[in-house]
VOFIDREN-827600 format. One record per residue (C-alpha): residue number from 0; residue in three letters; x, y, z. Coordinates in steps of 0.2 Angstrom, whole numbers, plus 5000, padded with zeros to 4 digits. Each point is the difference from the previous one (the first is absolute). Example, Ala and Ser with C-alpha at 12.3 -4.5 7.8 and 13.67 -1.06 7.14 Angstrom:
BEGIN
<bado><num>0</num><residu>Ala</residu><c1>5062</c1><c2>4978</c2><c3>5039</c3></bado>
<bado><num>1</num><residu>Ser</residu><c1>5006</c1><c2>5017</c2><c3>4997</c3></bado>
//
This chain:
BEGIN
<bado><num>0</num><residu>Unk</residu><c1>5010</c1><c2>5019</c2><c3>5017</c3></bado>
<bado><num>1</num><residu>Unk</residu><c1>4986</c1><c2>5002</c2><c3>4986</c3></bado>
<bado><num>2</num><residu>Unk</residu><c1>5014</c1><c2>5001</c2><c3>4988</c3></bado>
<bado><num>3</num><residu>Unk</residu><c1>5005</c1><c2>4982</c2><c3>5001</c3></bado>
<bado><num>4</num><residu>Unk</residu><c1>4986</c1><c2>4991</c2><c3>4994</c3></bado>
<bado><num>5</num><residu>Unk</residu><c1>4997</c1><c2>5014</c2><c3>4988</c3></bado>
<bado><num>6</num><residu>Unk</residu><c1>5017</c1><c2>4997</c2><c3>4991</c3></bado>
<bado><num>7</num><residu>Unk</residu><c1>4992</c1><c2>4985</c2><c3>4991</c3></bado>
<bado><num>8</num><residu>Unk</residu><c1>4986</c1><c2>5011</c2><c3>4994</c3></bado>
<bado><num>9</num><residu>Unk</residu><c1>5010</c1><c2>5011</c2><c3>4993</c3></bado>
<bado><num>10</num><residu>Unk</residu><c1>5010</c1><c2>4989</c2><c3>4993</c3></bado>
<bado><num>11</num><residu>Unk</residu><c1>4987</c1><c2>4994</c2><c3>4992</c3></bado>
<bado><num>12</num><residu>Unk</residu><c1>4992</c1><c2>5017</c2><c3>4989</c3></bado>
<bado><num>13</num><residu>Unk</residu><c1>5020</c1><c2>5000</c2><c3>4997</c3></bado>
<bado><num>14</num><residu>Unk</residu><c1>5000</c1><c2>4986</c2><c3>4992</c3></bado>
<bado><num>15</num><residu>Unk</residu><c1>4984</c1><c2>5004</c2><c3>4990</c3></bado>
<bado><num>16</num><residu>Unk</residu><c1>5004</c1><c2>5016</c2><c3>4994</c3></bado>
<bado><num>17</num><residu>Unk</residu><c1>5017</c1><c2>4992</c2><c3>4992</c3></bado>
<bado><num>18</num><residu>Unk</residu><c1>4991</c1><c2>4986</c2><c3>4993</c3></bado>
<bado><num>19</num><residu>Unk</residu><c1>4988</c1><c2>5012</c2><c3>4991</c3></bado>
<bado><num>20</num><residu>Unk</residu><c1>5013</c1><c2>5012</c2><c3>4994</c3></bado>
<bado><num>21</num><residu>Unk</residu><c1>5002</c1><c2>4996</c2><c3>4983</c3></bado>
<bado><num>22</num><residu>Unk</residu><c1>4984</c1><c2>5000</c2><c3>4996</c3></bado>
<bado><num>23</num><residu>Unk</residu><c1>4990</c1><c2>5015</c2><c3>5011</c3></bado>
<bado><num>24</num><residu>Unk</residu><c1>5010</c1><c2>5012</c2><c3>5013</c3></bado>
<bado><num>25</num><residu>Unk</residu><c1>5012</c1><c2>4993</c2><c3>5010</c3></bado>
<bado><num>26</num><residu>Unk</residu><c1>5015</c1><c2>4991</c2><c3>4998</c3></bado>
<bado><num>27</num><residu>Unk</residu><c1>5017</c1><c2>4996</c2><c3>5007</c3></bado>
<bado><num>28</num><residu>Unk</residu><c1>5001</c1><c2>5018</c2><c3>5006</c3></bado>
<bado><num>29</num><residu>Unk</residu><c1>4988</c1><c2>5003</c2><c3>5008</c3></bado>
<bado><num>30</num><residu>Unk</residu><c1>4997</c1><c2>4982</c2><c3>5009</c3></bado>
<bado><num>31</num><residu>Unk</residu><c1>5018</c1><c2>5004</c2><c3>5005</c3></bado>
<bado><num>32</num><residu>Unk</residu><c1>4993</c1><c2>5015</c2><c3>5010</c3></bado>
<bado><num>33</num><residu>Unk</residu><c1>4987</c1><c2>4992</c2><c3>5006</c3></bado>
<bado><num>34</num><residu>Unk</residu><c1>5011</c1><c2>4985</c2><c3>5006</c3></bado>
<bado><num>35</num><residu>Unk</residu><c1>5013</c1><c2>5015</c2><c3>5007</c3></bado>
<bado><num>36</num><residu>Unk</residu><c1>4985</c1><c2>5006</c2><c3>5009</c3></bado>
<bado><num>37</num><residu>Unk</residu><c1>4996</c1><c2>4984</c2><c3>5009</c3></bado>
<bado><num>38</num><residu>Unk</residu><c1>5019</c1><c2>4999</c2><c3>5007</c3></bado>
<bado><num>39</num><residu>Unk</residu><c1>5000</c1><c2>5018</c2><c3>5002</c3></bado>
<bado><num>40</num><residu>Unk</residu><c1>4985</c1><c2>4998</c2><c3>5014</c3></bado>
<bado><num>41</num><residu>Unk</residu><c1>5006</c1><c2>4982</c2><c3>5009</c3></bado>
<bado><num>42</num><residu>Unk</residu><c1>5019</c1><c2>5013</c2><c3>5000</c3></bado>
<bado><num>43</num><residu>Unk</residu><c1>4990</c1><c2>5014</c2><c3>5012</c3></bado>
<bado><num>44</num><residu>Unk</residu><c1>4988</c1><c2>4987</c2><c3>5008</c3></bado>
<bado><num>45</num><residu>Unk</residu><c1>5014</c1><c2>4991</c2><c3>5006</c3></bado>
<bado><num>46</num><residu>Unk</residu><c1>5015</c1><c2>5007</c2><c3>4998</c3></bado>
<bado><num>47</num><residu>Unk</residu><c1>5015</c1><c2>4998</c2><c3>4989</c3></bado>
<bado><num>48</num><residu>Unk</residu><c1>5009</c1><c2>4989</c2><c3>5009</c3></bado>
<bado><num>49</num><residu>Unk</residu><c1>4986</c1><c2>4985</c2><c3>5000</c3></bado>
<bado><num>50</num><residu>Unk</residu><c1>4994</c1><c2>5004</c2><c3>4981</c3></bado>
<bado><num>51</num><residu>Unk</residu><c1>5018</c1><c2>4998</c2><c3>4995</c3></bado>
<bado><num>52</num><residu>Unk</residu><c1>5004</c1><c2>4984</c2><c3>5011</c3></bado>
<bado><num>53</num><residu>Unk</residu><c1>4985</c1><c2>4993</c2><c3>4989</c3></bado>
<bado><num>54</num><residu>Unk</residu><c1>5004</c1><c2>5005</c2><c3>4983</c3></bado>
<bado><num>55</num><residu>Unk</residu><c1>5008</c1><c2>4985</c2><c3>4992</c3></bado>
<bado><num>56</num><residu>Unk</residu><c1>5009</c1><c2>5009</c2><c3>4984</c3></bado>
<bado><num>57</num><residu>Unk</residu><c1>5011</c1><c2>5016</c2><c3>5001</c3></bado>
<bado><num>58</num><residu>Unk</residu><c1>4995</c1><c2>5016</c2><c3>4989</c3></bado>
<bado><num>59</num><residu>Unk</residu><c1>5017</c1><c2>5002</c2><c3>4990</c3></bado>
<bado><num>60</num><residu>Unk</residu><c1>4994</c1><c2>4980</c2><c3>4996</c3></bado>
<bado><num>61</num><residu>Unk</residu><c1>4983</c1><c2>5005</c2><c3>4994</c3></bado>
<bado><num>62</num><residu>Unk</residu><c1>5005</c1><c2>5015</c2><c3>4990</c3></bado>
<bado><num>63</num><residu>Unk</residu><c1>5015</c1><c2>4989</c2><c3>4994</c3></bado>
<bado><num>64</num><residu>Unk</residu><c1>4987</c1><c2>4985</c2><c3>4992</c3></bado>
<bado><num>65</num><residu>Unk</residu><c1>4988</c1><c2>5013</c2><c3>4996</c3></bado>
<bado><num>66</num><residu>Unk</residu><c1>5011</c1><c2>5009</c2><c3>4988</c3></bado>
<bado><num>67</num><residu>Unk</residu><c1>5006</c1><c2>4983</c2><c3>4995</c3></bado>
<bado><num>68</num><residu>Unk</residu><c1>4982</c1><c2>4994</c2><c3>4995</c3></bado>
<bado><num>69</num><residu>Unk</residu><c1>4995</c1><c2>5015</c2><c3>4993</c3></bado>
<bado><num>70</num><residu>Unk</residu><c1>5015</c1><c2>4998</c2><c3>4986</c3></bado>
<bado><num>71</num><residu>Unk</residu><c1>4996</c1><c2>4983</c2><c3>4997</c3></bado>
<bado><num>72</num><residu>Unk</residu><c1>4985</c1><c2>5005</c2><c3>4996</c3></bado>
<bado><num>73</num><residu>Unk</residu><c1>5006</c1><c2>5012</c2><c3>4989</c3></bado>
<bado><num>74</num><residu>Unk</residu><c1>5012</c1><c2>4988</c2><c3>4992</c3></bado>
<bado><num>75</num><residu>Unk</residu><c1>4989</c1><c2>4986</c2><c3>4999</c3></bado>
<bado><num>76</num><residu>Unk</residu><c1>4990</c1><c2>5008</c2><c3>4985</c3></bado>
<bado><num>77</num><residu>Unk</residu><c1>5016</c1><c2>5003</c2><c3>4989</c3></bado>
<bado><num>78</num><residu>Unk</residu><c1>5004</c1><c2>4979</c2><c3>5002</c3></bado>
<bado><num>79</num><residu>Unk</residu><c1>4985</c1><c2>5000</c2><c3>4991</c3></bado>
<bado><num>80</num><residu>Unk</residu><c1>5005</c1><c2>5014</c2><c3>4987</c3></bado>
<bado><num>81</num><residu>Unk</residu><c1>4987</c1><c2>5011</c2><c3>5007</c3></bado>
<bado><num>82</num><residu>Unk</residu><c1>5004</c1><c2>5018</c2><c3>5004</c3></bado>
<bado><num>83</num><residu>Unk</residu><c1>5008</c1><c2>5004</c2><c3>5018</c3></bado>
<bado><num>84</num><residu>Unk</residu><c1>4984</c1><c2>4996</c2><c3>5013</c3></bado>
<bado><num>85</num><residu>Unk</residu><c1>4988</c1><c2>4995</c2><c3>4989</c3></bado>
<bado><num>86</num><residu>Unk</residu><c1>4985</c1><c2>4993</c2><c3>5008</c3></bado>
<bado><num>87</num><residu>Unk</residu><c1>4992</c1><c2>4983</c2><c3>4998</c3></bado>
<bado><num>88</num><residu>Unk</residu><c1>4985</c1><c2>4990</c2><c3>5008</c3></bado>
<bado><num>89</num><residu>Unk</residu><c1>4989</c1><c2>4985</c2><c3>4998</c3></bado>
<bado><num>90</num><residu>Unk</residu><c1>4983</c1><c2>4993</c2><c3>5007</c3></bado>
<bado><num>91</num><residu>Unk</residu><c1>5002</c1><c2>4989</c2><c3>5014</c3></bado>
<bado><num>92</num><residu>Unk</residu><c1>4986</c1><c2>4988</c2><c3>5012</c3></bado>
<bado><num>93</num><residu>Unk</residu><c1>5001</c1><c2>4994</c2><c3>5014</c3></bado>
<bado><num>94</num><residu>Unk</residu><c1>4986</c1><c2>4989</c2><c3>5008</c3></bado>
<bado><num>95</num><residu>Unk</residu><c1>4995</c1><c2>5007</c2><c3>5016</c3></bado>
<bado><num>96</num><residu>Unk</residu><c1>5005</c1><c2>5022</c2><c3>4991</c3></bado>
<bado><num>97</num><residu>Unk</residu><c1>4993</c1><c2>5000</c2><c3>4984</c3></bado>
<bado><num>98</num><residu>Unk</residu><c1>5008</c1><c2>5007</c2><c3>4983</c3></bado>
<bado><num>99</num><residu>Unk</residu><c1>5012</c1><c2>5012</c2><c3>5002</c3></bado>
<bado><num>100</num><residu>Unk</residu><c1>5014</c1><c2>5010</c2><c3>4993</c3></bado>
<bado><num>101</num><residu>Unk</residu><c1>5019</c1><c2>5000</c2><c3>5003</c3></bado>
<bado><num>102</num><residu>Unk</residu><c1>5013</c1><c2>5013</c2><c3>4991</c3></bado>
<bado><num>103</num><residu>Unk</residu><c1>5019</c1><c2>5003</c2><c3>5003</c3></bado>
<bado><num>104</num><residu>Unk</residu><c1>4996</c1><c2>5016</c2><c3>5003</c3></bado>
<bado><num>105</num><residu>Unk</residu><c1>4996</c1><c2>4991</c2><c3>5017</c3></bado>
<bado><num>106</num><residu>Unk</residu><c1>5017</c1><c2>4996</c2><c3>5003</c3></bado>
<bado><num>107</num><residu>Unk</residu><c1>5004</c1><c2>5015</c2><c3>4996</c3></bado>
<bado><num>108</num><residu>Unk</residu><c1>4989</c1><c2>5007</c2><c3>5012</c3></bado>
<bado><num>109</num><residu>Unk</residu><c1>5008</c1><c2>4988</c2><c3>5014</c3></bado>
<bado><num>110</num><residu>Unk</residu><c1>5018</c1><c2>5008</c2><c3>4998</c3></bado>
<bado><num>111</num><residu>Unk</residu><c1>4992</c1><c2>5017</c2><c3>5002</c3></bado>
<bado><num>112</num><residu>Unk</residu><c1>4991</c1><c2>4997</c2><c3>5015</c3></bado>
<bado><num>113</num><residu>Unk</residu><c1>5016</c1><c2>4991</c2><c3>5006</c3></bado>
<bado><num>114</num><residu>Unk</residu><c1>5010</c1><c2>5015</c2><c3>4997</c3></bado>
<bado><num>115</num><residu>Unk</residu><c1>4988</c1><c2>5013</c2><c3>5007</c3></bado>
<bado><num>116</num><residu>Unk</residu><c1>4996</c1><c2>4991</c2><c3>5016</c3></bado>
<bado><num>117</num><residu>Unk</residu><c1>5018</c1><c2>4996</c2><c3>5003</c3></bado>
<bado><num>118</num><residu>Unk</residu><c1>5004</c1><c2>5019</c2><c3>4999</c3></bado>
<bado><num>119</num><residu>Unk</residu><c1>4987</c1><c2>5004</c2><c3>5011</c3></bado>
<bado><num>120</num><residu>Unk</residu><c1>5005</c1><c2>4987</c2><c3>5013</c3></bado>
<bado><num>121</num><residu>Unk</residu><c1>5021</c1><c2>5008</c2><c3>4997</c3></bado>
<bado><num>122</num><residu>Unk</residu><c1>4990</c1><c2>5018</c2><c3>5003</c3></bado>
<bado><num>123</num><residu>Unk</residu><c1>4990</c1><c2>4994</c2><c3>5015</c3></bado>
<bado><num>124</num><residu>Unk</residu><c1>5015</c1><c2>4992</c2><c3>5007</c3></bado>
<bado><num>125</num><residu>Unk</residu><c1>5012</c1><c2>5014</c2><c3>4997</c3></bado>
<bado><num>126</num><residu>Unk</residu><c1>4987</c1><c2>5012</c2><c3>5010</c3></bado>
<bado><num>127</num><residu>Unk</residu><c1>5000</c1><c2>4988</c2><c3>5015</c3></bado>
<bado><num>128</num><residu>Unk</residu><c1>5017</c1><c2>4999</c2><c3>4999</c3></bado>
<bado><num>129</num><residu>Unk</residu><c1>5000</c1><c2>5020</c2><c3>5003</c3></bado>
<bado><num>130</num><residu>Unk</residu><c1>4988</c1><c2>5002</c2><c3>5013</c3></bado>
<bado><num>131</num><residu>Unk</residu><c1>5009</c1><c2>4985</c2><c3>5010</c3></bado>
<bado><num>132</num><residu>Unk</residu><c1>5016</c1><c2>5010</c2><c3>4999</c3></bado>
<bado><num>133</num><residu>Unk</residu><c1>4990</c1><c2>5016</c2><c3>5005</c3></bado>
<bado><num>134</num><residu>Unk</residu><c1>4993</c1><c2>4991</c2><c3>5015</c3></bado>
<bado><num>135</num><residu>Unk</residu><c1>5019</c1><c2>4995</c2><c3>5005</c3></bado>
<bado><num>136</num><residu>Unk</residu><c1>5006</c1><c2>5018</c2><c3>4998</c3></bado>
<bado><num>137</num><residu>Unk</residu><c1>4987</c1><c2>5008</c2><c3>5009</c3></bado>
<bado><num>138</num><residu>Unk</residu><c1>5003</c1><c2>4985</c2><c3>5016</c3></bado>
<bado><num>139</num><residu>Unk</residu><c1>5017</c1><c2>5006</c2><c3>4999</c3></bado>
<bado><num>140</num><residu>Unk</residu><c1>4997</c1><c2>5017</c2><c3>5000</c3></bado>
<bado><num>141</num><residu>Unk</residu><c1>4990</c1><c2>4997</c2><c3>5017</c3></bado>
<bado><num>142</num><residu>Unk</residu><c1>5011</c1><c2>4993</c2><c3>5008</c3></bado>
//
């Protein structure tokens, strides 16, 4: 039960660690493990079947608009006749944050962390998908 209210926590370093990533360690990829993590603990706390009721967006979805962010990303630079996933930024401030720094290599951080948790998730899935049909077989076998 500890896993629950912990999701949000983890969550949490998840989305600090991608927010940081283009300028100190981090990044898409590994917030996206961290984020896999998360789900990866509320799937053997309670169970596939509740996790999955829960999740709201499929993993073939996630990969899907991952890859597709990613590209745009990608493609977005040569609109402005800059080489394939050239990076820009600028200074931003916000009243209550303070100055900080925003680059579209954040974006294309986002469809790598959309990518990697979706195949995580299809991994996690297909696993849970094996042991329930083991479960059935060996039920059957007993009887």
């Amino acid at each position: 039960m500890a896993t629950r209210p912990l999701l949000p926590l983890i969550l949490l370093v998840g989305l600090h660690v991608f927010l940081r990533g283009h300028n100190r360690p981090g990044g898409g990829f590994v917030a996206a493990l961290i984020f896999s993590i998360a789900m990866l603990l509320q799937y053997l706390a309670s169970g596939f079947d509740w996790t999955d009721a829960r999740r709201r967006i499929g993993e073939h979805q996630l990969i899907g608009f991952g890859l597709l962010v990613a590209m745009a990303t990608g493609l977005g630079s040569l609109v402005f006749g800059a080489p394939f996933l050239t990076s820009s930024f600028g200074h931003f401030r916000l009243p209550l944050i303070g100055e900080f720094e925003l680059a579209t290599a954040m974006l294309f951080d986002l469809g790598v962390a959309l990518v990697v948790v979706g195949a995580v998730m299809m991994a996690l899935a297909q696993l849970a998908h094996v042991a329930q049909r083991a479960a059935r077989h060996d039920g059957e076998d007993a009887a």
